[in-house]
C-alpha positions as CSV (number, residue, x, y, z in Angstrom):
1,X,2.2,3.8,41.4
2,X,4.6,0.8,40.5
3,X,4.5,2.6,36.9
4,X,6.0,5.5,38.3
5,X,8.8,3.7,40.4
6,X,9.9,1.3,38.0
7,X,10.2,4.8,35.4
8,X,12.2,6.7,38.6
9,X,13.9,3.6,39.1
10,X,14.7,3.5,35.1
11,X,15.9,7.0,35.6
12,X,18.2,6.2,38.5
13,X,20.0,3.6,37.4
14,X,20.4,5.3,33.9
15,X,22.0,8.1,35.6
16,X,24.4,5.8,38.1
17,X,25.6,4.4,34.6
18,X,26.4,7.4,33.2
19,X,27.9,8.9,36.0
20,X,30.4,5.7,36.0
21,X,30.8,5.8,32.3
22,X,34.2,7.1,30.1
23,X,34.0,9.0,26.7
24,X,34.6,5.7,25.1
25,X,31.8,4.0,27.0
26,X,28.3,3.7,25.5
27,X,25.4,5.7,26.5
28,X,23.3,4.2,29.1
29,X,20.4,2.2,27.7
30,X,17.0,3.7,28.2
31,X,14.4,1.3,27.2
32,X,11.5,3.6,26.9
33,X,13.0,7.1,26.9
34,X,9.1,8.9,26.5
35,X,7.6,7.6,29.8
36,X,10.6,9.0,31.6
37,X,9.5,11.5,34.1
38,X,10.3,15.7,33.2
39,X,12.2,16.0,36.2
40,X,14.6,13.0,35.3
41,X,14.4,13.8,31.7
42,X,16.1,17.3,32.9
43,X,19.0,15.3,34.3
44,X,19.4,12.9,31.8
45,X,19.4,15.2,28.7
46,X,22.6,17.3,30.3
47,X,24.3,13.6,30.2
48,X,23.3,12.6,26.7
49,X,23.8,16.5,25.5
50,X,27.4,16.0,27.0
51,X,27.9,12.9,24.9
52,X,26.5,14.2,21.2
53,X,28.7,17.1,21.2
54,X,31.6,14.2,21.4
55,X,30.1,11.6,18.8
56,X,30.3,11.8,15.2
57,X,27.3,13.0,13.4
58,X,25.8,10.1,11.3
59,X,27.3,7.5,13.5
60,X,24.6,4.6,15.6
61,X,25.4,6.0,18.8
62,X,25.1,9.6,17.5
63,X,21.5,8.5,16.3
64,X,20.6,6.8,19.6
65,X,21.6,10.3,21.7
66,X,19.3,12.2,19.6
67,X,16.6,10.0,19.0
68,X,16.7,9.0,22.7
69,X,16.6,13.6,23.6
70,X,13.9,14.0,21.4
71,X,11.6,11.2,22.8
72,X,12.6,12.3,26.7
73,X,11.7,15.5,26.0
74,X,8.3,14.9,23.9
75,X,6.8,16.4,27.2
76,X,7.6,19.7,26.4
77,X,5.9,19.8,23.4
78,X,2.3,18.8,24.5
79,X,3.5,21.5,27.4
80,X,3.6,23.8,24.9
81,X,1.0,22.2,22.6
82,X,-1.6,22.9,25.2
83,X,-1.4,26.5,25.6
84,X,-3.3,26.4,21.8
85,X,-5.7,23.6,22.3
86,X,-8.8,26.6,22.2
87,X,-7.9,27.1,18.5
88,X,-9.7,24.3,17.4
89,X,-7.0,22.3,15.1
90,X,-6.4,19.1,15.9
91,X,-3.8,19.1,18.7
92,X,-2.2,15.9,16.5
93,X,-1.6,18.4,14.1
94,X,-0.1,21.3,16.5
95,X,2.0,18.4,18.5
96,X,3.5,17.7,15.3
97,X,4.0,20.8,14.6
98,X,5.6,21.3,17.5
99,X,8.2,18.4,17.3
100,X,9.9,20.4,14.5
101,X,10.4,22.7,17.0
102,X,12.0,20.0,19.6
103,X,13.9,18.5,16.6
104,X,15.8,22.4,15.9
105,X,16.6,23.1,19.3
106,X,18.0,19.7,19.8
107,X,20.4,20.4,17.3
108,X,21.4,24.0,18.1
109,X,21.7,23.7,21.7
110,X,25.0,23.5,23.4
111,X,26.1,22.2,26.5
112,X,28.5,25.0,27.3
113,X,26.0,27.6,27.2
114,X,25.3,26.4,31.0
115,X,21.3,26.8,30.0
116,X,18.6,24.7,31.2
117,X,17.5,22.9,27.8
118,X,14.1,23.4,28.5
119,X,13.9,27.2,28.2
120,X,16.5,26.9,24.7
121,X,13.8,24.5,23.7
122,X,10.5,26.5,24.5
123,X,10.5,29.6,22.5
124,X,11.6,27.1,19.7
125,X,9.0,24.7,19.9
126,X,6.1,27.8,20.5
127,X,7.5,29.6,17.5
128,X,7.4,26.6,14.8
129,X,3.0,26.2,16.4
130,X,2.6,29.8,16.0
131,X,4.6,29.5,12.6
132,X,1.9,27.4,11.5
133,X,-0.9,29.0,12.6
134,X,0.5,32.2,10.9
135,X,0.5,30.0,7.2
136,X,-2.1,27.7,7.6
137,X,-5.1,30.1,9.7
138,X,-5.7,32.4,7.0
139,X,-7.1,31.6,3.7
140,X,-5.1,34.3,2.1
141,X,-1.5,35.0,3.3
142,X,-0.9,38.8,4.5
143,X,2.5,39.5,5.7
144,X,3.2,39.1,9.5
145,X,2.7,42.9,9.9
146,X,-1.0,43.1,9.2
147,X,-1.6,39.4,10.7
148,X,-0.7,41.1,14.0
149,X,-2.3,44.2,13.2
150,X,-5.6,42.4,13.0
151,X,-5.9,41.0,16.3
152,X,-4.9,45.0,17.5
153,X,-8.0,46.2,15.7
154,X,-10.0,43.8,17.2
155,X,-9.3,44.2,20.7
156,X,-9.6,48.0,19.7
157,X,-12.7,47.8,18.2
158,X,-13.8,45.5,21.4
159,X,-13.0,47.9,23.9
160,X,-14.3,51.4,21.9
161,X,-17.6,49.2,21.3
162,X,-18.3,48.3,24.9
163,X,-17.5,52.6,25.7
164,X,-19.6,54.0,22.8
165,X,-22.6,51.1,22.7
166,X,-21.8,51.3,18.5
167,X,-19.0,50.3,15.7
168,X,-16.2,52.8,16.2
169,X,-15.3,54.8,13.2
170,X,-12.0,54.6,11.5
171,X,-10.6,57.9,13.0
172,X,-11.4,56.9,16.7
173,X,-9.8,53.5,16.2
174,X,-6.6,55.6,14.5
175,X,-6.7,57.5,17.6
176,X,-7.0,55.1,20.2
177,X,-4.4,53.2,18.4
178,X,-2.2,55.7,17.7
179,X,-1.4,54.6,14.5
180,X,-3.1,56.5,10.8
181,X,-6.0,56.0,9.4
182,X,-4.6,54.8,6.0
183,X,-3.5,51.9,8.5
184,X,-6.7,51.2,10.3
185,X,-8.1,50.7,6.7
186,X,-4.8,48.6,5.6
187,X,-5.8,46.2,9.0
188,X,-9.4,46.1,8.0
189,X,-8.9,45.1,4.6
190,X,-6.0,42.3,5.4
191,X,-8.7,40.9,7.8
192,X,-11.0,40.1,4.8
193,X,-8.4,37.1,4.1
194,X,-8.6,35.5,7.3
195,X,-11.9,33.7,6.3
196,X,-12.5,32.1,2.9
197,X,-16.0,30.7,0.8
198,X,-16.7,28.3,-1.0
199,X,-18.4,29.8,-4.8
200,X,-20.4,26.9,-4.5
201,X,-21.7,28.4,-0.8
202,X,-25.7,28.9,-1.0
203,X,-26.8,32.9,0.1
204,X,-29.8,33.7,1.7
205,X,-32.1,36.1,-0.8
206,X,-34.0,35.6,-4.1
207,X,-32.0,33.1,-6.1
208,X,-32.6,32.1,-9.7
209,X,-34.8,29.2,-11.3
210,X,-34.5,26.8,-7.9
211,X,-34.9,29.8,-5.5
212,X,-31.4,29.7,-4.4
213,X,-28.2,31.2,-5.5
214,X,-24.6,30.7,-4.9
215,X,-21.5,33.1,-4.6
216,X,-20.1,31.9,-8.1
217,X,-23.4,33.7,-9.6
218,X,-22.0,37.3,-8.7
219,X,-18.6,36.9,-10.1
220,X,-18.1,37.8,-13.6
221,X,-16.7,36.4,-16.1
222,X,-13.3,37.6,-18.4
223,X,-14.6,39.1,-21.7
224,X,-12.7,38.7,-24.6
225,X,-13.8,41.7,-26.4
226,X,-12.3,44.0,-23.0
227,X,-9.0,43.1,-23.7
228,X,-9.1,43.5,-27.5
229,X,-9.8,47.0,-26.8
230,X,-7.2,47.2,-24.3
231,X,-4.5,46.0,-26.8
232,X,-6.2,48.3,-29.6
233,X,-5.3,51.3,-27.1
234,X,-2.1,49.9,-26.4
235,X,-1.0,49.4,-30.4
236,X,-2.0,52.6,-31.6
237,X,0.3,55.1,-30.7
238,X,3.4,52.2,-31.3
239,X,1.5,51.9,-35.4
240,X,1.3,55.9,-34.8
241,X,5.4,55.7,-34.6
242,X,5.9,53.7,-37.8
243,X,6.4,54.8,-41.1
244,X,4.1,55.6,-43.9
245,X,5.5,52.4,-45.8
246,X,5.6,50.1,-42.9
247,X,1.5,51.6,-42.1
248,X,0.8,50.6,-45.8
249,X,2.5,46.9,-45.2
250,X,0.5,46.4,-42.3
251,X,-2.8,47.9,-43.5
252,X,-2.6,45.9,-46.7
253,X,-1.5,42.1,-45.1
254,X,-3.9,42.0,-42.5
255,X,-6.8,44.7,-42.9
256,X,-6.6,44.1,-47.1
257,X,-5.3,40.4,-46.6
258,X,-3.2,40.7,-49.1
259,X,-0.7,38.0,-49.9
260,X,3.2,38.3,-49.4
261,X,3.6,38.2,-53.4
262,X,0.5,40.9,-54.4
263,X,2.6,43.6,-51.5
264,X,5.4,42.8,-53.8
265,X,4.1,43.6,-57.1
266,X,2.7,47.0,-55.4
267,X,5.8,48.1,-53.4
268,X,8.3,46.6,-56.3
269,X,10.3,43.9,-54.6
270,X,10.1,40.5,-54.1
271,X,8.0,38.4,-51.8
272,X,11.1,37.7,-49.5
273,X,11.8,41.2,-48.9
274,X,7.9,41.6,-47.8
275,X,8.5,38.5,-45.4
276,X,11.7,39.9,-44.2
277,X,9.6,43.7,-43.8
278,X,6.6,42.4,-42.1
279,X,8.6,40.0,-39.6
280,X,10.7,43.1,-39.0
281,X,7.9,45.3,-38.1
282,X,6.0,42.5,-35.8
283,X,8.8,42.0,-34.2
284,X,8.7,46.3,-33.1
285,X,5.3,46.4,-32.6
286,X,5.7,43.2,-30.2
287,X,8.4,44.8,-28.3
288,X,6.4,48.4,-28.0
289,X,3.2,45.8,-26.8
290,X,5.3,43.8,-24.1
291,X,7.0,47.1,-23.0
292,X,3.7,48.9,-22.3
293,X,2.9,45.4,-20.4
294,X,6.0,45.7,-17.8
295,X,7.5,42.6,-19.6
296,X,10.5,43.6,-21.8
């Protein structure tokens, strides 16, 4: 009880003095501005608010107006903090998170608008939690779209599954939704990156020499020989295009590995002239490769 006078009392006589005070006065001292109580907090902010749209950004006194807001009004973000506290993060971390959110509409709001600050500063401080949630939650980011279309399909699925007593298919869900079933499956597959394993994460079944096996077992492995293939494919309608000489060039420095100087003696010209042909033709062939690739 004597905490909570001495905090109105704090409260009053901060006001009195501010009531009294000039634009060239200071701002009354608060010595603890977070224990101040919401309700004085309210009337208190209007005062300092008044006074930072006067002072000059970077100034001490500037700094002590809006240090002093955002520890008065620290209140409204564990206000808003608690509406997620079944979510299980750590509230620290959603607190935090939420000061951001205090911190923006601290410096947006303005006095003039004649709005209480604490419904500017609410959808603000909500937003930046939700925000978070949004890119920290899921182990794979999906755009906002199918985020929200997720928690749709599951409070559709929910309510079809109590009426039919089984899984709904995707056309009853498209129906009940009112949205296509290209969408349904869209939803179902965005929800697969909500949730992440570990490769290292044992599964139940038959596993290999100790009995058990892990996720990482089932995932193949990038062979080389696939995407020699793939280039083959790729490079033979480009050697297709070239002509008969350049073929021969080719064929004889790297299927005949011939040197520079024995193409010369063949083709009757000098070595240079080879060098100069062969980097010429690369240089198409590379062009043709990265083309067919998306990255000319």
């Amino acid at each position: 009880m004597d905490t909570a006078v001495g905090i109105r009392s704090q409260a009053e006589v901060a006001d009195k003095a501010a009531q009294d005070m000039t634009d060239e006065e200071t701002l009354p001292g608060i010595a603890d501005p977070a224990s101040v109580a919401p309700r004085d907090a309210r009337a208190l902010s209007r005062q300092f608010f008044r006074r930072l749209a006067e002072l000059e950004e970077g100034t001490h006194e500037y700094q002590y107006a809006r240090n002093t807001l955002i520890e008065m009004n620290m209140s409204l973000v564990r206000f808003a903090a608690g509406r997620f506290r079944g979510r299980g993060d750590d509230m620290e971390d959603i607190v935090q998170t939420g000061m951001i959110g205090l911190i923006k509409a601290i410096d947006r709001f303005e006095i003039s608008r004649e709005v209480e600050f604490t419904s500017f500063a609410l959808p603000y401080i909500v937003g930046e939690i939700k925000r978070f949630f949004r890119d920290t939650t899921w182990a794979v980011h999906v755009p906002r779209r199918l985020q929200e279309l997720r928690v749709e399909l599951a409070k559709a699925r929910e309510e079809l599954s109590s009426r039919l007593d089984r899984d709904p298919t995707v056309a009853e869900l498209a129906t009940l939704m009112n949205i296509t079933e290209q969408q349904v499956v869209e939803g179902q597959l965005a929800s697969n990156g909500y949730n992440s394993s570990s490769l290292d994460a044992a599964l139940t079944g038959d596993g290999r020499e100790d009995g058990e096996a892990v996720l990482a077992d089932f995932i193949g492995v990038e062979e080389e020989g696939l995407q020699l293939v793939e280039d083959f494919h790729a490079l033979a309608p480009l050697m297709a295009e070239l002509s008969d000489r350049d073929r021969q060039i080719i064929h004889m420095r790297f299927v005949e590995e011939a040197t520079q100087a024995e193409i010369g003696e063949k083709l009757g010209c000098s070595q240079m002239h080879v060098s100069r042909l062969i980097k010429r033709i690369i240089a198409r062939l590379r062009e043709g490769m990265l083309g067919e690739l998306g990255c000319a």
